[in-house]
C-alpha positions, -999 to +999 in steps of 0.1 A: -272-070-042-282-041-061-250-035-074-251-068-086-287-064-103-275-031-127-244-053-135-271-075-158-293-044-169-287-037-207-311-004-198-285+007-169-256+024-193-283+042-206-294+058-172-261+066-170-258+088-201-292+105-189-275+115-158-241+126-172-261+147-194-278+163-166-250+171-155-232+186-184-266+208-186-265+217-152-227+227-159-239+250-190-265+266-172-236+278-148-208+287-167-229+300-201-231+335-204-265+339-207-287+345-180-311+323-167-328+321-141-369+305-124-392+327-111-424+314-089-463+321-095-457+357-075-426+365-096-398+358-072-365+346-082-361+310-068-331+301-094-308+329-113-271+321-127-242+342-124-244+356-158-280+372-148-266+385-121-238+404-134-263+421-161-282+429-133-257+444-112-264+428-078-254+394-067-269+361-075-282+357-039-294+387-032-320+378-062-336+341-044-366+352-027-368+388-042-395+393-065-383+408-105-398+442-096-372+447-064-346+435-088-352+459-122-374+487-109-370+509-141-376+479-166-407+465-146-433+482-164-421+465-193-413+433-182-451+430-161-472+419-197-448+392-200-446+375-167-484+382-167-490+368-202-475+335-192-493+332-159-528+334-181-519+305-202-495+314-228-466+296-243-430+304-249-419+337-263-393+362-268-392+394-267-367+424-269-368+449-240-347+477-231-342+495-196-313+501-174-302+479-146-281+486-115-247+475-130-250+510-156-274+537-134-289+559-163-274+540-192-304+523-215-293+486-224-308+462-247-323+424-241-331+397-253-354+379-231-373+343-238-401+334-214-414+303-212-435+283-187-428+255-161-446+231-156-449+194-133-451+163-160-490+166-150-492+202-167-494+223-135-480+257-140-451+260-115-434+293-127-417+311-154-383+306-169-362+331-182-337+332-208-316+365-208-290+380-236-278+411-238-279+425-269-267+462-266-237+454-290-260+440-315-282+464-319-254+486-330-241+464-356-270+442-372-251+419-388-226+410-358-255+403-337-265+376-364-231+363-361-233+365-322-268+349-322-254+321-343-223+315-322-247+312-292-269+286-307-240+266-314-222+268-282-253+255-271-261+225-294-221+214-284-226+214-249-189+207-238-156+225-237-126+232-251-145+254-276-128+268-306-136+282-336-125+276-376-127+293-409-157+274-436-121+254-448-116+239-410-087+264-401-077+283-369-076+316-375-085+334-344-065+324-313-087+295-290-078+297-258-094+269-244-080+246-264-048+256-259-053+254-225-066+220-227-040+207-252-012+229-240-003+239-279+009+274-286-008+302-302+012+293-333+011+258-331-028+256-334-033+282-365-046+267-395-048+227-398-021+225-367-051+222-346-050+188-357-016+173-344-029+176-311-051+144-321-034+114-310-013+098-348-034+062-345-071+083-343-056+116-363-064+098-400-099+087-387-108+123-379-096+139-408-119+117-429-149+128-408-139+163-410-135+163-443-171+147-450-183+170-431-163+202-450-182+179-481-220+179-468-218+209-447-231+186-417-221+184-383-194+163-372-191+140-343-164+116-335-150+097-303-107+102-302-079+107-280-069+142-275-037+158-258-033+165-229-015+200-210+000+178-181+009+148-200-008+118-221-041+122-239-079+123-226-108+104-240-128+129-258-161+136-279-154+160-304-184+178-324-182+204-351-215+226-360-214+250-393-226+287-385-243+297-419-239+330-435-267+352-454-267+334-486-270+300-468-225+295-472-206+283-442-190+309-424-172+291-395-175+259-377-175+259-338-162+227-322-162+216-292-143+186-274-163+170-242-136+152-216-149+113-215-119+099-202-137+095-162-165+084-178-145+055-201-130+045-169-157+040-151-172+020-176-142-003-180-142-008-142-184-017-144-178-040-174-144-057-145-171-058-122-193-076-141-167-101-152-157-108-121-192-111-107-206-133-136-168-158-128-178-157-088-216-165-092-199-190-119-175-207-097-197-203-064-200-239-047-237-234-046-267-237-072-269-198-084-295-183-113-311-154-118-345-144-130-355-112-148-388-095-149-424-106-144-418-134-166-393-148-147-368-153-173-336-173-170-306-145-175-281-167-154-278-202-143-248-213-131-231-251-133-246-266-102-280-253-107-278-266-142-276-299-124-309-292-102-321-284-138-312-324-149-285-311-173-312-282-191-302-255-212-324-223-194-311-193-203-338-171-220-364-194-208-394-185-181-403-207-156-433-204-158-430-229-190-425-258-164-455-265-146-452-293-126-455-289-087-421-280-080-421-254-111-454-237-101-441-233-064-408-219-078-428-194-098-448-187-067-418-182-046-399-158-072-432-137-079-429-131-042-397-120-035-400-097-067-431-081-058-420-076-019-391-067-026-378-084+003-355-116+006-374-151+012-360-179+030-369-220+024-350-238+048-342-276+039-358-277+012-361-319-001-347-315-041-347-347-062-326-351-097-295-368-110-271-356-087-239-379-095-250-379-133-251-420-132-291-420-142-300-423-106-321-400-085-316-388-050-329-366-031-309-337-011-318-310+011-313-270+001-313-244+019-327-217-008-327-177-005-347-152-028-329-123-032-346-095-051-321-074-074-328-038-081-319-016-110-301+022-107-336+035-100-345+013-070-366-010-090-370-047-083-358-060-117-350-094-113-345-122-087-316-141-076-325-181-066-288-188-041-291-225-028-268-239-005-265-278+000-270-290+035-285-323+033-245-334+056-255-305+080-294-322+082-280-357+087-255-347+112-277-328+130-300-359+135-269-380+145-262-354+169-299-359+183-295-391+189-261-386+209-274-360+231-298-386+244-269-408+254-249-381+267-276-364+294-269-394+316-232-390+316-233-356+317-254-355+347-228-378+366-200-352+352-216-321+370-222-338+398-188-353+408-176-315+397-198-293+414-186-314+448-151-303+444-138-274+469-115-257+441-138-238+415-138-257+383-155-242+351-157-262+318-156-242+287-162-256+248-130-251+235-124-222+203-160-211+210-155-202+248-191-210+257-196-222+291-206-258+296-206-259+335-194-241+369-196-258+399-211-244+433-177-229+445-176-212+414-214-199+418-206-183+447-182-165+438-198-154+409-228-146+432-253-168+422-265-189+393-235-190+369-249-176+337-245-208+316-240-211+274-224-175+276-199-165+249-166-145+252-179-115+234-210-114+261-185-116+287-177-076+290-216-073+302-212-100+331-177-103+340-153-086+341-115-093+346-084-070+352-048-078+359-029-073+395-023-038+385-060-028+377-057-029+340-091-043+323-082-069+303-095-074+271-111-107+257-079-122+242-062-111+271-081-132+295-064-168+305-095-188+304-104-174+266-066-179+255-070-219+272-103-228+255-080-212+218-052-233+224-028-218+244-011-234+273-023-220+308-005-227+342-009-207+374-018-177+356-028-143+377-064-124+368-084-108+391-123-115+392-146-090+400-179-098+409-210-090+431-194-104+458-160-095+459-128-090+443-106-123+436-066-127+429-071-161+409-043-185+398-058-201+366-049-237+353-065-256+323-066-285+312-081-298+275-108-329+283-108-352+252-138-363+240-145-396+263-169-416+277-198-402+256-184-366+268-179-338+241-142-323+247-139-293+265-111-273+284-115-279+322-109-245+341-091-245+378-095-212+398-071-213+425-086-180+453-053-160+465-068-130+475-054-131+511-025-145+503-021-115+479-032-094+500-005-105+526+021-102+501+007-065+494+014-056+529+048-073+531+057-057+500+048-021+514+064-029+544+094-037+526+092-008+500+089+016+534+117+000+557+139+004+521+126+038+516+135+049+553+168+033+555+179+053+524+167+086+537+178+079+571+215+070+560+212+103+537+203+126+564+222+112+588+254+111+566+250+148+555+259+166+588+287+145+593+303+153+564+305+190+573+318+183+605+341+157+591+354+184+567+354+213+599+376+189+620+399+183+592+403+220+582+406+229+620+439+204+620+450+219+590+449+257+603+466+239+640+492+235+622+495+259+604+486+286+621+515+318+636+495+328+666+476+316+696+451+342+692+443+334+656+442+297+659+420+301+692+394+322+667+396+293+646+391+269+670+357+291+680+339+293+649+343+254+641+333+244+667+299+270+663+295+252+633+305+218+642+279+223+673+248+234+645+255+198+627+252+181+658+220+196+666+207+188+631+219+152+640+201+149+675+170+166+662+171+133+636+178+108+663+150+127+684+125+121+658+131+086+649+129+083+691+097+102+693+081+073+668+096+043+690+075+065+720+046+078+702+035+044+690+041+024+721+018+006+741+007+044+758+024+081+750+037+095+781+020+131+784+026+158+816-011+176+813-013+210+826-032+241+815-019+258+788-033+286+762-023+271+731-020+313+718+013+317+740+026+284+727+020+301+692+036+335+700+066+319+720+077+293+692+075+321+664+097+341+684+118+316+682+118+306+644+125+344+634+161+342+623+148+308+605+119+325+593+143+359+578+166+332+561+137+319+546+124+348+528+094+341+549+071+369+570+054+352+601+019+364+603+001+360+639-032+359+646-036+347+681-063+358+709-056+345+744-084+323+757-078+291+737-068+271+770-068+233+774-057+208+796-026+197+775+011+188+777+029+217+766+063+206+753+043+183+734+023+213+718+052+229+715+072+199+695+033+201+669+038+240+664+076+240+662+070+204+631+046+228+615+058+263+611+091+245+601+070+228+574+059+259+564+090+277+559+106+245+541+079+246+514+064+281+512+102+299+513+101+332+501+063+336+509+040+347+541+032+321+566+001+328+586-004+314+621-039+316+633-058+303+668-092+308+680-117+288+701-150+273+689-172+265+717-153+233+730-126+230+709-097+246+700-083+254+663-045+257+652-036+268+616-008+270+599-013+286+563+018+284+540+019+300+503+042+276+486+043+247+460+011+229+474-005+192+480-016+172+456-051+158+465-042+122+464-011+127+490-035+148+514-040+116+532-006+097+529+014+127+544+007+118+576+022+079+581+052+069+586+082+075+564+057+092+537+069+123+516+047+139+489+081+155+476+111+140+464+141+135+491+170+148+468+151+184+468+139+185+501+154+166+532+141+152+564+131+115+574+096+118+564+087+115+605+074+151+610+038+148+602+037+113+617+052+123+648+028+158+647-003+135+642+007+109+669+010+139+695-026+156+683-041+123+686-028+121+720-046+146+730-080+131+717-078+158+689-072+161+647-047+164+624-055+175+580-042+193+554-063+213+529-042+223+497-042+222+457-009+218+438+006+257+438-016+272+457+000+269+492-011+244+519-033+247+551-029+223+585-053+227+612-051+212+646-081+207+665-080+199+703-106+196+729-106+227+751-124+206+783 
């Protein structure tokens, strides 16, 4: 609203200005050449701009905090009486000084230097400011330092760029860059009067007039006009026009200068939008809208329906505190507030009587009424804006609605209570709002308690919450009792509740409830529980996924050695028949059937292993116990995995003491070594493979340490059941039976089976057994 207060300010353009002259100053004390700087009451620079501190020969911030002395060593002595005459009370003064600095070492340099005091708007001395020239030039040549000196105070009464520079008739004769940089004319183009074509034709005649008044009375010029632009168009500018004097009191020159408004036009044409189209909304607004200014209380808008609270009266310009009757007087008492606390004021219902339908006859009619202080640019509460709403239908519904909800409590209560006796959980929600009316006692317990009652959706994230079958959290929209009590048709819908006491599979169905039997309508809610039978369907899925799984692997790996010996006996026919000598097709005959005899193992070692699971997880696994040292099983199956081990790039390292001795079944021990350095060498090939046993107290430790592509920690677990692969099949075969069958015999023998591995750093199984 504050915005809306300096839209109806006649003082606010003129803060405005204030502040874009500030900042034009600001931008002069920066880019003019003179140096300037602030010094504090001990002397040390606390402001300095750049042009000081290329005179002084060291950078601008190496000056703040650094006291003059540090600064201009050799010049102090002269410079002390100054700084010190200022600090005892004297006024502005300038004075010439001469010294070197550290841009020339050795070379004397003249100054011009104004001091002048700072001070707070109570007087209070804060420092010294500092006005710098260099005047070396000018010392050499009186009469151009005159010239200089004028130029300066020119440049300075303009206060905005381009600058340029014209003879006593108003023509270019010296080349002004910035203006043609700014206008984009060439060095010829600008001599003389051509300056002058860069003004736009409709504002060109207009200037010339001025310009030539001022050629007349030898005063300065300023005019608003539309100048051109380098990259295309014109800018808004100010142009001004000061006449340097010569000796003898003629004009020597005229500097000019053209200050850029177009932002500022702008920004003025989108205030004066905004306050058209505020003044047509506050206008238009179906509520009773004025505002009052100052501590008078003056009427500065009233808007069509509050000229009917007013019985038809003309108040703009007019206080109200020239209407004191009882309503007026509280008015007044009610604006003065808000103005003087700066805070808004609330009247709720407030009984109004006047001519409402314009027929002569009074009614009365309830308003509510907000006092909304307005403040100007500055912060300032400036005025007051009165904003009252009608409500006398809201008041006289809301006392029907009373009367109603006496009526309904009965029926309501008979509602619940058939409801809350029904085994299926049933919820009743107020439809588009989602605010729950009701849960009945199956529904309380699942939600663990009390149902928290009257709750809205966007509460819901702190109380329930509600995923689908996959885990996702759903969001508020998403859920299928919001998207019933919106509209939208629910039936058997899946969402899983989670609560204190559990984790439901829901089917939801609703049902809109019309309005009835003194009932309000609402959208019934039926929350069918399928947990188990989810849950059942889970583990027949799983089963299904695996048996699938399996059958595909299976019919892989038990089709790929019989194509090699399909192939074998075919080429074996092929050289039968072709073949010139016994001996050769006798040689023939040999080395197929070596091959043909490797398949067949491959395929019996398959057929073993899907046996071993039919045995292993029967009613009791058949084991022949005797003692064994589980280090000789160790040494006896590496021996035997050497040539595997050699085509596998792989070095078996032993570390095996005698001692480890249990009462176990060997062959079975033998079958958990053999699945495990096999494992080894399938996924650490081309790497060491470390076999380690040793004896702690009553047990007895087996590890098998691989250096190949790894575990990842969610499959550390699922490795070990049945059909399970933490690898893909097409890269590496097998039934995924190994580590089942491995764990089944280990467990057997009363002992344990894990893995410890991270993805490419090499895996680690380790057997436990009981040694007693």
């Amino acid at each position: 609203m504050e915005s809306h207060s300096a839209s109806f300010d006649p003082e606010a353009s003129v803060s405005i200005t204030e502040a874009h002259s500030r900042l034009l100053l600001e931008t002069l004390v920066a880019s003019t050449p003179v140096g300037l700087a602030v010094v504090d009451m001990e002397q040390r620079f606390v402001q300095v701009n750049e042009a000081l501190a290329v005179m002084n020969g060291i950078p601008r911030e190496a000056h703040l905090g650094r006291k003059v002395q540090e600064i201009v060593p050799e010049m102090w002595p002269t410079l002390r009486p100054q700084y010190q005459r200022v600090l005892e009370g004297g006024g502005a003064q300038t004075v010439e000084v001469s010294g070197a600095t550290s841009k020339d070492l050795g070379v004397e340099r003249h100054f011009l230097v104004s001091y002048y005091p700072v001070r707070t708007g109570a007087g209070v001395l804060l420092g010294i400011g500092v006005i710098v020239a260099e005047v070396t030039e000018q010392r050499r040549a009186h009469d151009a330092l005159r010239a200089s000196e004028q130029r300066y105070r020119s440049l300075v009464e303009a206060m905005a760029q381009p600058v340029w520079t014209t003879n006593a008739r108003g023509e270019v004769v010296e080349s002004a860059p910035r203006w043609r940089a700014f206008t984009g004319q060439t060095h010829e183009e600008h001599l003389g009067l051509g300056w002058l074509t860069a003004i736009h034709p409709d504002d060109r005649k207009r200037v010339v007039r001025g310009w030539v008044e001022s050629l007349r009375t030898k005063t300065s010029y300023r005019g608003e006009f539309r100048l051109r632009f380098h990259a295309g168009g014109y800018r808004n500018v100010v142009g001004r026009a000061v006449p340097v004097f010569g000796d003898k009191g003629a004009i020597r020159e005229w500097v000019s200068t053209a200050e850029d408004i177009t932002e500022r036009k702008q920004a003025e044409a989108r205030a004066e939008n905004e306050r058209a189209r505020l003044s047509a909304v506050l206008t238009s607004a179906p509520a009773s809208i004025a505002i009052l200014s100052g501590e008078q209380q003056v009427f500065t808008l009233v808007n069509p329906l509050y000229k009917v609270l007013a019985r038809g009266r003309d108040l703009l310009g007019i206080s109200v505190k020239d209407y004191p009757t009882p309503r007026g007087i509280e008015y007044s008492r009610m604006i003065e507030k808000a103005y003087t606390g700066g805070e808004p004021i609330i009247e709720k219902e407030l009984a109004v009587t006047s001519d409402f339908k314009g027929d002569g006859v009074d009614s009365t009619r309830r308003f509510d009424v907000v006092y909304q202080p307005l403040r100007d640019v500055n912060g300032q509460v400036d005025s007051v804006l009165s904003f009252a709403i009608d409500v006398t239908e809201r008041v006289e519904a809301r006392k029907k609605l009373e009367e109603w909800a006496a009526s309904l409590r009965n029926q309501q209560q008979w509602l619940e209570a058939v409801l809350d006796r029904t085994p299926v959980a049933l919820i009743l929600v107020e439809p588009r709002t989602g605010r729950i009316l009701f849960a009945n006692q199956v529904a309380r317990r699942m939600a663990g308690g009390d149902f928290p009652g009257g709750l809205r959706p966007e509460a819901y994230s702190g109380v329930h919450r509600f995923t689908d079958e996959t885990g996702r959290e759903l969001s508020v929209d998403e859920i299928p009792g919001i998207r019933a009590v919106k509209g939208a048709a629910v039936h058997g819908e899946p969402v899983v509740w989670h609560t204190p006491t559990g984790r439901y599979s829901l089917l939801v169905e609703a049902a809109p409830l019309p309005a009835q039997h003194g009932h309000p309508a609402s959208v019934l809610l039926g929350l069918q529980d399928v947990t188990e039978l989810r849950k059942t369907q889970a583990q027949l899925q799983h089963a299904v996924s695996l048996r699938d799984e399996f059958l595909t692997v299976a019919s892989h790996e038990l089709k790929t050695p019989l194509t090699p010996l399909q192939l074998k006996l075919q080429s074996l026919v092929k050289d039968a028949q072709a073949a010139q000598t016994l001996e050769a097709l006798r040689e023939r005959v040999l080395r197929t059937a070596e091959t043909i005899s490797g398949q067949v193992r491959k395929m019996t070692t398959l057929i073993n292993d899907l046996l071993e699971v039919t045995q292993l997880t029967g009613p009791a696994a058949p084991l022949r116990l005797e003692d064994v040292d589980l280090a000789d099983v160790v040494r006896e199956e590496v021996e035997r995995f050497r040539v595997p081990a050699e085509k596998a790039g792989c070095e078996l390292i032993v570390d095996a003491a005698p001692g480890a001795v249990g009462h176990w079944d060997r062959h079975r021990l033998e079958q958990v070594v053999s699945s495990l350095l096999s494992n080894a060498l399938k996924y650490g090939a081309g790497r060491p493979v470390t076999l380690k046993v040793e004896r702690d107290r009553d047990r007895a430790r087996l590890s098998v340490r691989d250096e190949g592509i790894g575990i990842a920690p969610g499959s550390l677990q699922a490795i070990f059941e049945k059909f399970t692969r933490a690898v893909s099949a097409r890269h590496y075969g097998g039934l995924g039976l190994g580590l089942f069958i491995t764990r089944q015999i280990v467990e057997a023998h009363h002992g344990t089976l894990r893995a410890e591995s991270q993805p490419g750093q090499g895996a680690t199984f380790i057997v436990e057994l009981p040694v007693g």
